[in-house]
CHARMM-style PDB file with segment names, atoms N, HN, CA, C and O in Angstrom:
ATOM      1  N   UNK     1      -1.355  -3.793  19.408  1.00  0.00      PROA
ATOM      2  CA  UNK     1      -2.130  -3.990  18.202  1.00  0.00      PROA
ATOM      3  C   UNK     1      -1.261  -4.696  17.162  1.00  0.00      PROA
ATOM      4  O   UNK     1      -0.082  -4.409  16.953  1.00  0.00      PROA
ATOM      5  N   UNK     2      -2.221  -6.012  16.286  1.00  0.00      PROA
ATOM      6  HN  UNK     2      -3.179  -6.245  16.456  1.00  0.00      PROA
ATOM      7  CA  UNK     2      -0.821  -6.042  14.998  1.00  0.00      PROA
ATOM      8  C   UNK     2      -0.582  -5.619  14.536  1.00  0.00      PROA
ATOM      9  O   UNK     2      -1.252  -4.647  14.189  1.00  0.00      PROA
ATOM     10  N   UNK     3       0.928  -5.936  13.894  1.00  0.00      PROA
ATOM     11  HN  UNK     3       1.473  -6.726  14.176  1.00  0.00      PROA
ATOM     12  CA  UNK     3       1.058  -5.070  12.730  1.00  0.00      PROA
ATOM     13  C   UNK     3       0.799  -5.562  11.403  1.00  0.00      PROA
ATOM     14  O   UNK     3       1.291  -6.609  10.980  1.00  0.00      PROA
ATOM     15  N   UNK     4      -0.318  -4.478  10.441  1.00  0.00      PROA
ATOM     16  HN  UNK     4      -0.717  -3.628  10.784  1.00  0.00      PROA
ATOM     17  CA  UNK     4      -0.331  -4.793   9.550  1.00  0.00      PROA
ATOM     18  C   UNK     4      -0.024  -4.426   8.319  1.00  0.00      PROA
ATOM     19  O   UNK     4       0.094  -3.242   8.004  1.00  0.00      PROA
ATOM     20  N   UNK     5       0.175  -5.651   7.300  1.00  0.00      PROA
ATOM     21  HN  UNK     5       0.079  -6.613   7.555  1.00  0.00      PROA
ATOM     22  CA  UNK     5       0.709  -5.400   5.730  1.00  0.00      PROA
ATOM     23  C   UNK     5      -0.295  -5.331   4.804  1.00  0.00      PROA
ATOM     24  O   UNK     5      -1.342  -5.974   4.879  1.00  0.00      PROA
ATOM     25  N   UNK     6       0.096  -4.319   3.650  1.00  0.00      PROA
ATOM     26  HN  UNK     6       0.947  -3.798   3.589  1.00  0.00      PROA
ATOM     27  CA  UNK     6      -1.041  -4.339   2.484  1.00  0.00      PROA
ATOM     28  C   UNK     6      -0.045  -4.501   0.950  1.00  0.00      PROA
ATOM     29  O   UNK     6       0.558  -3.541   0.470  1.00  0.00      PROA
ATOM     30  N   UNK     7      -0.039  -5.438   0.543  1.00  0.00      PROA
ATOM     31  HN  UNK     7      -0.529  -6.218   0.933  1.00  0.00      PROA
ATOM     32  CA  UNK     7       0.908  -5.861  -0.790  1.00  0.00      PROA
ATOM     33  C   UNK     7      -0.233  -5.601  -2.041  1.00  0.00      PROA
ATOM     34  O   UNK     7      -1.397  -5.999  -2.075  1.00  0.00      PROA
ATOM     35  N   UNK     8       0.381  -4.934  -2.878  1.00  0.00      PROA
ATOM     36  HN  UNK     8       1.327  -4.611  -2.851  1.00  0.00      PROA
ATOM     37  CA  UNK     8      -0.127  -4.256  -4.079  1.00  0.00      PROA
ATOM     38  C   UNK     8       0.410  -5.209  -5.310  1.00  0.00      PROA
ATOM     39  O   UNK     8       1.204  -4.602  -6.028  1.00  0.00      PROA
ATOM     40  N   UNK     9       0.230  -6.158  -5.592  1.00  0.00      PROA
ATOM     41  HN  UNK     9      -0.415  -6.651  -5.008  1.00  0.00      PROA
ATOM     42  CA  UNK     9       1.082  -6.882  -6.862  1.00  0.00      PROA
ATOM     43  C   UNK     9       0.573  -6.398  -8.297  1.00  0.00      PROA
ATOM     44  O   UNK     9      -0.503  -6.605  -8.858  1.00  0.00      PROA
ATOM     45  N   UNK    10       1.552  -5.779  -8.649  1.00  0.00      PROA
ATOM     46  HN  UNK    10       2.425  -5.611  -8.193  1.00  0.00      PROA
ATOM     47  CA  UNK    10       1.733  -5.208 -10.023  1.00  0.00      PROA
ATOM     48  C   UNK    10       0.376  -3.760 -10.202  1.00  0.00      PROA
ATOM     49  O   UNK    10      -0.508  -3.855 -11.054  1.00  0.00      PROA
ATOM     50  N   UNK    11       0.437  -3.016  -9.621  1.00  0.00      PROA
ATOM     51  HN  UNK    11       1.155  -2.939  -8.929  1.00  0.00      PROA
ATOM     52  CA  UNK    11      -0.420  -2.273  -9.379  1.00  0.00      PROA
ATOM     53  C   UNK    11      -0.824  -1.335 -10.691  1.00  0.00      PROA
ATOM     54  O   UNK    11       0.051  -0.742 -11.323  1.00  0.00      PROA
ATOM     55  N   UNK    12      -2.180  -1.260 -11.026  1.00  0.00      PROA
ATOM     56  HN  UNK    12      -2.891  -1.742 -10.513  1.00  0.00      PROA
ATOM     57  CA  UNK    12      -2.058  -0.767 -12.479  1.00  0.00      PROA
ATOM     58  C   UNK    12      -2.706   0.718 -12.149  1.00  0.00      PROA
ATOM     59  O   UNK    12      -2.580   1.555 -13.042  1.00  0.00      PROA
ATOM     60  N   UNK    13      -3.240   1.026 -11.203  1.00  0.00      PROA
ATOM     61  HN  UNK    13      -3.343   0.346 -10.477  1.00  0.00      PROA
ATOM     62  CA  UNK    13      -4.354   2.266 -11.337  1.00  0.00      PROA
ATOM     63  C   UNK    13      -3.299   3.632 -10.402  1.00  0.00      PROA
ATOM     64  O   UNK    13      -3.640   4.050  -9.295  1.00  0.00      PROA
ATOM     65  N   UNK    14      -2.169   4.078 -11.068  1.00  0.00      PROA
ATOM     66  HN  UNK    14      -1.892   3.739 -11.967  1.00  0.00      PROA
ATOM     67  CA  UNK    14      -1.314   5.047  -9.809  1.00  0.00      PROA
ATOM     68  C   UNK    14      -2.236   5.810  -9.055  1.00  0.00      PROA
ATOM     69  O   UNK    14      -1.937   5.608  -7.878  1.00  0.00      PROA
ATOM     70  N   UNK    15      -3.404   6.745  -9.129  1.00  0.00      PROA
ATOM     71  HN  UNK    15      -3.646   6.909 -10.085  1.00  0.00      PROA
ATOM     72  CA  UNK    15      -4.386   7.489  -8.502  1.00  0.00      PROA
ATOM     73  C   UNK    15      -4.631   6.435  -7.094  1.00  0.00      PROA
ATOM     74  O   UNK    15      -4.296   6.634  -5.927  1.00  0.00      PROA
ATOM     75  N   UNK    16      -5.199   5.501  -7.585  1.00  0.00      PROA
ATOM     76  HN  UNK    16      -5.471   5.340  -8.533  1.00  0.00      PROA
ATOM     77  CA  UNK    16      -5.599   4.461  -6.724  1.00  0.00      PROA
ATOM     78  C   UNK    16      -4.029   3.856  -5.755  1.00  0.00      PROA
ATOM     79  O   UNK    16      -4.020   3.413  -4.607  1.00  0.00      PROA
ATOM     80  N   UNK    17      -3.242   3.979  -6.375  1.00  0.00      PROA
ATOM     81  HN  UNK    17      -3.249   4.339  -7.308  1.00  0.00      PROA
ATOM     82  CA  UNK    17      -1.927   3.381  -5.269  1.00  0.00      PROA
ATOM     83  C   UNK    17      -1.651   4.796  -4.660  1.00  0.00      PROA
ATOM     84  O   UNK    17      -1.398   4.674  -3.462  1.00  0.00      PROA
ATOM     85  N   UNK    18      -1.626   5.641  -4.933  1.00  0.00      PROA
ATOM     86  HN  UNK    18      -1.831   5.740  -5.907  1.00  0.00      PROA
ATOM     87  CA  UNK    18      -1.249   6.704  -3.668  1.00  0.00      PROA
ATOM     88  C   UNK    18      -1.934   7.163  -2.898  1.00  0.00      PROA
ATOM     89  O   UNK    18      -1.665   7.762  -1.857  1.00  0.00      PROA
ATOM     90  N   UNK    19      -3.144   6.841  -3.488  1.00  0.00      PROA
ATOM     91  HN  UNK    19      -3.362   6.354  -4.333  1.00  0.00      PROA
ATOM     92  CA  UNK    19      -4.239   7.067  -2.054  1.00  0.00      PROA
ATOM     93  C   UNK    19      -4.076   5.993  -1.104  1.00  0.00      PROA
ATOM     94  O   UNK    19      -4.215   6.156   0.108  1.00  0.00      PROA
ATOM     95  N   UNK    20      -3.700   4.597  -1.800  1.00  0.00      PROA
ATOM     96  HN  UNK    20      -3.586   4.464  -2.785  1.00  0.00      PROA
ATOM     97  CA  UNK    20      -3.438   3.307  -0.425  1.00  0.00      PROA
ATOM     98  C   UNK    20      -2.110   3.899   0.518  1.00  0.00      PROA
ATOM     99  O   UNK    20      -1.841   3.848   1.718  1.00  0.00      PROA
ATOM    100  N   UNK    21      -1.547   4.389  -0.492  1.00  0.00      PROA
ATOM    101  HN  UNK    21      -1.765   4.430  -1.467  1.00  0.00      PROA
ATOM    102  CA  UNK    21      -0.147   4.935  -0.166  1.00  0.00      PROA
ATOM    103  C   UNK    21      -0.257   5.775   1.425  1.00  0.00      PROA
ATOM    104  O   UNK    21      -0.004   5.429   2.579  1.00  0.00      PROA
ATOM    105  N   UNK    22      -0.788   7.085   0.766  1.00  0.00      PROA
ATOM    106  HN  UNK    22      -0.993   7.367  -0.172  1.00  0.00      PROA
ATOM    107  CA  UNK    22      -1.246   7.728   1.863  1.00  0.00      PROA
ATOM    108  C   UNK    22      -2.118   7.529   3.190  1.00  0.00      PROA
ATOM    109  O   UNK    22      -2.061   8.177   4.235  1.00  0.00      PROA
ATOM    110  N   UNK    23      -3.015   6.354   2.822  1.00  0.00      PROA
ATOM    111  HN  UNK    23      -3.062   5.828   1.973  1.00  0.00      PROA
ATOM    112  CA  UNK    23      -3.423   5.659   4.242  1.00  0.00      PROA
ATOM    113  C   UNK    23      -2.883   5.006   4.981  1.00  0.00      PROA
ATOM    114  O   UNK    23      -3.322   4.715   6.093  1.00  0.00      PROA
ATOM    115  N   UNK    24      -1.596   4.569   4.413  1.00  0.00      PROA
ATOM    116  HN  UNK    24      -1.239   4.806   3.509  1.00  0.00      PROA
ATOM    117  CA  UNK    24      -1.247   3.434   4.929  1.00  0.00      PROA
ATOM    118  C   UNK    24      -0.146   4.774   5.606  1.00  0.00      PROA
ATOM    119  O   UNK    24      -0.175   4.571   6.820  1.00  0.00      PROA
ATOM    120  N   UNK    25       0.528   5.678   5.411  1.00  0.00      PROA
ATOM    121  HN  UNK    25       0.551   5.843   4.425  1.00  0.00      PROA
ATOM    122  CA  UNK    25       1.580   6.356   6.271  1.00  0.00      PROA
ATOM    123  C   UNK    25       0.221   6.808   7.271  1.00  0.00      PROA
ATOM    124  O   UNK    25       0.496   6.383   8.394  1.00  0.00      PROA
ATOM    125  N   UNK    26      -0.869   7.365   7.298  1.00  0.00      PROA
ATOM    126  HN  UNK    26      -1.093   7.710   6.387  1.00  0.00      PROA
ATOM    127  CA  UNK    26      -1.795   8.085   8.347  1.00  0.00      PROA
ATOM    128  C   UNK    26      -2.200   6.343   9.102  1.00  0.00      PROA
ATOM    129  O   UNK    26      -2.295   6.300  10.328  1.00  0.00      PROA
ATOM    130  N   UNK    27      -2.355   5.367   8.501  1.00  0.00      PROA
ATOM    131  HN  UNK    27      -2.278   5.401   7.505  1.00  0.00      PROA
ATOM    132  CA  UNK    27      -2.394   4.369   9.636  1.00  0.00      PROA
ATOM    133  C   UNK    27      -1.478   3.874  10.261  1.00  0.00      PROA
ATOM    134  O   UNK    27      -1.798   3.121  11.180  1.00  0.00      PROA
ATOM    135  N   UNK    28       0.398   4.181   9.918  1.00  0.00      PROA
ATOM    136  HN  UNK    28       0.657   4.793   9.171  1.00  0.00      PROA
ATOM    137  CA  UNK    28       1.142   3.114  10.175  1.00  0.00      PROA
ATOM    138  C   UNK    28       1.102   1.436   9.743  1.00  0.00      PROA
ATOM    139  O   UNK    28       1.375   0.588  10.594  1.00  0.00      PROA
ATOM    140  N   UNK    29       0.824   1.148   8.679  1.00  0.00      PROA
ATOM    141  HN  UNK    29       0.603   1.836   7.988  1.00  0.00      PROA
ATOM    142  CA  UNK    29       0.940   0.130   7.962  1.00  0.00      PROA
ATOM    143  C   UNK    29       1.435   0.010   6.724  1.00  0.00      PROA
ATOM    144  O   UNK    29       1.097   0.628   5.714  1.00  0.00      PROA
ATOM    145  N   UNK    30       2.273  -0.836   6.857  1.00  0.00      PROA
ATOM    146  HN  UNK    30       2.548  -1.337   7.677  1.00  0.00      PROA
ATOM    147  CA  UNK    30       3.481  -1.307   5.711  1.00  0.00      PROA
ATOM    148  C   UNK    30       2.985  -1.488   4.312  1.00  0.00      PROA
ATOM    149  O   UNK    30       2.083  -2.320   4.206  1.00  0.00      PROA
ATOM    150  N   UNK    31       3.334  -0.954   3.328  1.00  0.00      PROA
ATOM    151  HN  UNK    31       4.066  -0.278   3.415  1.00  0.00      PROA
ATOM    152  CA  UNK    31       2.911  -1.056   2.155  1.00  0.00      PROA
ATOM    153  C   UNK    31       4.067  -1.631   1.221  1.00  0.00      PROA
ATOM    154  O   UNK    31       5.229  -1.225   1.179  1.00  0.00      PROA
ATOM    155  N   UNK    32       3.435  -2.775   0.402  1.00  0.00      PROA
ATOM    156  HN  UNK    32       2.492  -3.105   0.436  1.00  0.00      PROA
ATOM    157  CA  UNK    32       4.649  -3.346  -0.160  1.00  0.00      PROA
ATOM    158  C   UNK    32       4.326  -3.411  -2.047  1.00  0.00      PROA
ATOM    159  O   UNK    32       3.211  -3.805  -2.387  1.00  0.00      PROA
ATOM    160  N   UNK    33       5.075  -3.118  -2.860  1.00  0.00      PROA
ATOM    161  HN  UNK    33       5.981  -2.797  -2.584  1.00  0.00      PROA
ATOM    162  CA  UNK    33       4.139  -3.195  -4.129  1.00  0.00      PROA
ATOM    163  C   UNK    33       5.345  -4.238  -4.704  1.00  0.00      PROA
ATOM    164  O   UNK    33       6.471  -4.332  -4.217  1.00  0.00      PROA
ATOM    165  N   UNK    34       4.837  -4.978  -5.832  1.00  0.00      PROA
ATOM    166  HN  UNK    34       3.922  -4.902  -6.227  1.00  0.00      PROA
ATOM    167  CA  UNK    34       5.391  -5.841  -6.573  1.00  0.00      PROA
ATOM    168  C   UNK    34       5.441  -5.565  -7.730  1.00  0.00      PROA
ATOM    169  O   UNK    34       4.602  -4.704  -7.998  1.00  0.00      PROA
ATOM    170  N   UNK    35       6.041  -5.886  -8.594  1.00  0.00      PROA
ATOM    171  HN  UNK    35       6.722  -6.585  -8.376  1.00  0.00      PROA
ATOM    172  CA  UNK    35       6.319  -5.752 -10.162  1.00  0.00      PROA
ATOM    173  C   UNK    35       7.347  -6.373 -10.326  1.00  0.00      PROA
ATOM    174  O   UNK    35       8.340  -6.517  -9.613  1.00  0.00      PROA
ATOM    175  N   UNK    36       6.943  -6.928 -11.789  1.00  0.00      PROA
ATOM    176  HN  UNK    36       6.136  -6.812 -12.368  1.00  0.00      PROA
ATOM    177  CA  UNK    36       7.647  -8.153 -12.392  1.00  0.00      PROA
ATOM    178  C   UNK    36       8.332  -7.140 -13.822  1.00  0.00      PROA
ATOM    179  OT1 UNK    36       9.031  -7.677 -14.681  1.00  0.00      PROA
TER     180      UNK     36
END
């Protein structure tokens, strides 16, 4: 299967990033966040 990435750039809503957070460790997919 590929592997896949989910990039968060500059992420404003934290509720909303740890729930991606947490899917992404129960799917095995790479989570990358950005901030400037």
């Amino acid at each position: 299967m590929a592997e896949l990435n989910i990039v968060l750039h500059e992420p404003e809503i934290p509720a909303n990033t740890g729930n991606i957070g947490r899917t992404c460790v129960a799917t095995g997919t790479k989570l990358h966040l950005t901030v400037s």
